[in-house]
C-alpha positions as CSV (number, residue, x, y, z in Angstrom):
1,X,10.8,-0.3,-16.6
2,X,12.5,-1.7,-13.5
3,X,16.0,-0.6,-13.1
4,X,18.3,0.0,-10.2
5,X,17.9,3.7,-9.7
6,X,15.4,2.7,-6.5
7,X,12.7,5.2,-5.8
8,X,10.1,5.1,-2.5
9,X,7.8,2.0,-3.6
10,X,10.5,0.1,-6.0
11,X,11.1,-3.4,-5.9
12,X,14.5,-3.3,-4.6
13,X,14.8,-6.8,-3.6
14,X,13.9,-10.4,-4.0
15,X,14.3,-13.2,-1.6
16,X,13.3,-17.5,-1.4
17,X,12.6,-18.8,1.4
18,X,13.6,-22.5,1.4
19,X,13.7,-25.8,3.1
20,X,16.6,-26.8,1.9
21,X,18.8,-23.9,0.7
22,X,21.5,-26.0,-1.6
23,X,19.1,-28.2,-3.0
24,X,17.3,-25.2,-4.1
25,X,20.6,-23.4,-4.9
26,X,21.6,-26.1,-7.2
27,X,18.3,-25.6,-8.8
28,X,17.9,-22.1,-9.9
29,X,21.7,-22.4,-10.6
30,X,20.8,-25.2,-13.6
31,X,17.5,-23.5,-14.3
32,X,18.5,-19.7,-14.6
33,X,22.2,-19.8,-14.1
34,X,23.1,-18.4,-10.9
35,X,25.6,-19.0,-8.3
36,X,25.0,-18.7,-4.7
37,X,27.2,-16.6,-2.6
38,X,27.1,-16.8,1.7
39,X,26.3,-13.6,3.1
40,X,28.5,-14.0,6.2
41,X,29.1,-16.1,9.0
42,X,26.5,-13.9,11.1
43,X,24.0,-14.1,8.6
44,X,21.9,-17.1,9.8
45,X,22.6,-19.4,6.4
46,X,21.6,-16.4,4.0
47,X,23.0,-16.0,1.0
48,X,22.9,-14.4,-2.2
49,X,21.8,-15.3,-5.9
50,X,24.2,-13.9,-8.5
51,X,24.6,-13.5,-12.0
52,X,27.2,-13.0,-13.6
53,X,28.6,-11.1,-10.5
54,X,25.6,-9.3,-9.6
55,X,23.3,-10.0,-6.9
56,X,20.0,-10.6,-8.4
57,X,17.7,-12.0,-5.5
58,X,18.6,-13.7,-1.8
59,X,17.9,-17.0,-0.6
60,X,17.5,-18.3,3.0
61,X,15.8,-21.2,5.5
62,X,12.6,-20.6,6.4
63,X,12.1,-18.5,9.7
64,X,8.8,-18.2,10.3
65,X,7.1,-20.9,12.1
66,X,5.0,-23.0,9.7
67,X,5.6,-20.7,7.0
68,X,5.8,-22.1,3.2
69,X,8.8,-22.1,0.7
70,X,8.1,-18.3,-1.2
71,X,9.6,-15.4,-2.7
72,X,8.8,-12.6,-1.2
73,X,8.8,-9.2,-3.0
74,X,10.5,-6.3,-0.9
75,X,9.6,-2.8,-1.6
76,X,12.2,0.3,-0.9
77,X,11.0,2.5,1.9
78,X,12.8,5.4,3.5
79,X,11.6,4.8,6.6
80,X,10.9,1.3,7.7
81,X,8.8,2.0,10.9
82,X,6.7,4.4,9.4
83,X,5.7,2.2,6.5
84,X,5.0,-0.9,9.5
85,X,2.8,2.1,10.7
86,X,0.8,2.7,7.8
87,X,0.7,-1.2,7.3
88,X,-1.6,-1.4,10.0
89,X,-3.9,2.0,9.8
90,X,-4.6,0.8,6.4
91,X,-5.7,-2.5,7.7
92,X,-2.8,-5.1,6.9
93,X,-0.7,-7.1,9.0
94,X,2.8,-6.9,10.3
95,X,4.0,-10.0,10.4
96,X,8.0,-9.3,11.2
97,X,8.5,-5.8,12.9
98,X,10.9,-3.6,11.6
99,X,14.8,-4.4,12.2
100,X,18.3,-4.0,11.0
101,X,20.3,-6.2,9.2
102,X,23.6,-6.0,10.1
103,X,25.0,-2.3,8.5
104,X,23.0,-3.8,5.4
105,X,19.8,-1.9,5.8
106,X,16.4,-2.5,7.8
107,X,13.4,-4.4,6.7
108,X,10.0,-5.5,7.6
109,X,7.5,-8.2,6.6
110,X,3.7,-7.6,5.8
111,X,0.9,-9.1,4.4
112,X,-2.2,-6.8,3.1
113,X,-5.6,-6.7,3.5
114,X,-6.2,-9.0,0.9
115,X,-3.6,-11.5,2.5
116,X,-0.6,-11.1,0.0
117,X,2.5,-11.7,1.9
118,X,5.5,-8.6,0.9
119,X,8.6,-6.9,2.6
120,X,9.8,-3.6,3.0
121,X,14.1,-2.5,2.4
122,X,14.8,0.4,3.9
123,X,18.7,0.9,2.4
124,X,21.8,1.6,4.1
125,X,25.4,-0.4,3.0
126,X,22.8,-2.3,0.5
127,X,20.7,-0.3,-1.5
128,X,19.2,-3.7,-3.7
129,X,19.4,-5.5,-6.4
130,X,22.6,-4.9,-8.4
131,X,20.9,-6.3,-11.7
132,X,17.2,-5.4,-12.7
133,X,15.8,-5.7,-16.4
134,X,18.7,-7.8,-17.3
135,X,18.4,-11.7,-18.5
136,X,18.0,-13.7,-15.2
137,X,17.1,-10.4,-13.4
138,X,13.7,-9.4,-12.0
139,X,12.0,-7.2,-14.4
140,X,8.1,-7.1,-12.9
141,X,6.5,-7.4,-9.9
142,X,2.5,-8.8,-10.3
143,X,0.0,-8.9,-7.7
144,X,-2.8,-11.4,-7.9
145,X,-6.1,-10.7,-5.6
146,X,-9.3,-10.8,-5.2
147,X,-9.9,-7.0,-5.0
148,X,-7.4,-4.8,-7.3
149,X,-9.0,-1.5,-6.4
150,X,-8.8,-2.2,-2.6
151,X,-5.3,-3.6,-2.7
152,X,-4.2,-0.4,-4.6
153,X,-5.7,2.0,-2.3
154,X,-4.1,0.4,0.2
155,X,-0.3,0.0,-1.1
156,X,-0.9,3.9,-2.4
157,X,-1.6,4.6,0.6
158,X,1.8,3.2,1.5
159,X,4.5,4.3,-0.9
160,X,1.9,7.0,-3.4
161,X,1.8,4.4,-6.2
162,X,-0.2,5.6,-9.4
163,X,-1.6,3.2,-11.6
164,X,-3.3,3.1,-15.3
165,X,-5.9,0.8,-16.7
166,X,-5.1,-1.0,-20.0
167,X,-6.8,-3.4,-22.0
168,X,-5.6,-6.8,-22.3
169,X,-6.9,-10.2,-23.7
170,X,-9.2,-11.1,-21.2
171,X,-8.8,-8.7,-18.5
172,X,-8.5,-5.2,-17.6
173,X,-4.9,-5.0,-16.2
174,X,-3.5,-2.3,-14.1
175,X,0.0,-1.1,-14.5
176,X,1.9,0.2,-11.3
177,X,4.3,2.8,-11.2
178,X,6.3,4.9,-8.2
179,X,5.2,8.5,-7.5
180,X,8.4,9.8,-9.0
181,X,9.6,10.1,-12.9
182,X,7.2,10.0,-15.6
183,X,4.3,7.1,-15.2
184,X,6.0,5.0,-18.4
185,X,9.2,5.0,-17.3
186,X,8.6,4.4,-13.8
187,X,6.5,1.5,-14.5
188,X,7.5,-1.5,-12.2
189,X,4.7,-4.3,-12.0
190,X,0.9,-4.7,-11.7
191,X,-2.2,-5.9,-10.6
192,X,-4.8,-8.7,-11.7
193,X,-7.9,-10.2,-10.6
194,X,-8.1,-13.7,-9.2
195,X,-8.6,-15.8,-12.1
196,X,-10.3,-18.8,-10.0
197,X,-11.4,-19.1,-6.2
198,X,-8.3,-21.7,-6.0
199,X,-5.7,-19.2,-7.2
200,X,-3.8,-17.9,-4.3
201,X,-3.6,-14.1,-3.0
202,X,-0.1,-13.4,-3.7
203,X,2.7,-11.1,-5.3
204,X,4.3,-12.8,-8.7
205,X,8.5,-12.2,-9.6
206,X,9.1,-12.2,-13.1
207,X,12.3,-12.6,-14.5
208,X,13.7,-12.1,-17.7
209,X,15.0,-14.4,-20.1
210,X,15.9,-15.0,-23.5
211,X,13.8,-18.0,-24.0
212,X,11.1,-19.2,-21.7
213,X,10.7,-22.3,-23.7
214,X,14.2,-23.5,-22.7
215,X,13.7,-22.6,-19.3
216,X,10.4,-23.9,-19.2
217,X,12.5,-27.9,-20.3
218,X,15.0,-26.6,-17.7
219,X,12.1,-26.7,-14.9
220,X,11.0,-30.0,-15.4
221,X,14.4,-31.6,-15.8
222,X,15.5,-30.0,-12.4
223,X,12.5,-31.3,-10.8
224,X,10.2,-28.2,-10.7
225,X,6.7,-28.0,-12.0
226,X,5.3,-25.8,-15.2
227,X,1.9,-24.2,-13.5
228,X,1.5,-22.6,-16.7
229,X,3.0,-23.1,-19.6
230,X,4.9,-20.7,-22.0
231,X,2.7,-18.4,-23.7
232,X,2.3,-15.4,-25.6
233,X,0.3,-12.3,-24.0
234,X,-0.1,-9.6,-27.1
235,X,1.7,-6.5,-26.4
236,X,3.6,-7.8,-23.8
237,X,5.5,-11.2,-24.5
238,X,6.0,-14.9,-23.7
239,X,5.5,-15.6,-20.1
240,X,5.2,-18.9,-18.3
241,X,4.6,-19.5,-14.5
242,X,6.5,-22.4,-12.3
243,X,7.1,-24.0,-8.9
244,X,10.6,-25.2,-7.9
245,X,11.2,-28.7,-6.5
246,X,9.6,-27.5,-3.1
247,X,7.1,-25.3,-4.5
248,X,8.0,-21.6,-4.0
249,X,6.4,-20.1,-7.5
250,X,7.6,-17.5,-9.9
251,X,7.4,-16.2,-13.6
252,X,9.4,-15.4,-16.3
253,X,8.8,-13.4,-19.1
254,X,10.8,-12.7,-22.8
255,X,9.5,-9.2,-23.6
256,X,8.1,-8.5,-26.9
257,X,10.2,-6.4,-29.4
């Protein structure tokens, strides 16, 4: 389970990228309950999600030229460069070049093979997220693609992920965890198959909640869209996908048990 005891290859961050940073502010703070808190005068308009003091993700206007609102997915490295490196000998794309953040830390931006955009934290005065696994906290990362075995060669290849096959409804799904601690417990996120041609190449947030039903209401009151409606996946939970006002998507899920 995702926590914030960071290992090579965590999640350690999360991060929107936004036209309009209060309107989507005002948003998530109606849909999930967060506040918004400036990271600086010299940070370029970023700021920081929080709940209930903790910083939980980052949000921030667009920078890249024609680029799409989107949470991006970071992923703790202990070396930024080297990890840009291996990026591109294992056939992805380095779309940002590694580069410090204040006395924050230094990060990257990437897309793999399979053209799934992600980001890399290397840690310094900010390790990451302050509140993981918590209601309105991320709990699991999900990659979506059209090749699974490829796209985890290649992120192995990366940060030494392992990964197990299980059995769902529908699907063989395979469970990600970081090279160190035992595979259960270091379980962070996963990998699926492309369920259609029109379903984008991309890595999936999920946060917890306490109801996804209620947030799901919240969502469409606020002006966001339900792509998929609440559910419940056996053995896992209720999950339910959506897209905020301007269309950067993300998950949440309500555990089972």
């Amino acid at each position: 389970m995702l926590s914030t005891d960071f290992m090579t290859g965590s999640p350690n961050w999360i991060d929107l990228g936004s036209p309009d940073t209060a309107a989507s502010a005002a948003f998530y703070a109606e849909v999930l309950g967060w506040d918004v808190q400036s990271a600086g005068p010299d940070a370029g308009g970023y700021g920081l999600f929080r709940k209930d003091g903790k910083s939980v993700a980052g949000i921030g206007p667009l920078t890249e030229e024609n680029a799409s609102p989107a949470w991006t997915v970071y992923f703790q490295s202990p070396d930024a460069d080297a990890t840009a490196k291996a990026v591109e000998q294992g056939g992805g794309r380095v779309r940002r070049a590694p580069f410090d953040v204040m006395n924050a830390g230094r990060m990257g931006q990437f897309t793999d093979p399979g053209g799934a955009d992600f980001a890399i934290w290397q840690p310094a005065a900010v390790k990451g997220l302050e509140l993981a696994s918590e209601p309105g906290a991320l709990f699991w990362a999900e990659l979506h693609t059209g090749d699974p075995a490829a796209a985890h060669a290649f992120y192995r290849g990366l940060f030494g992920w392992r990964s197990l096959e299980v059995e769902i409804p529908g699907m063989t799904y395979t469970v990600l965890s970081t090279a160190e601690g035992s595979q259960e417990d270091a379980s962070f996120g996963g990998v699926v198959p492309l369920r259609e041609d029109a379903e984008e190449t991309r890595w999936m947030p999920y946060l917890l909640v306490e109801d996804a039903d209620t947030v799901a209401a919240r969502v469409r009151e606020c002006g966001g869209t339900v792509l998929v409606p609440p559910e419940d996946i056996p053995q896992v939970g209720r999950i339910a996908w959506f897209a905020d006002p301007f269309g950067a998507a993300f998950a949440v899920i309500r555990p089972q048990g």
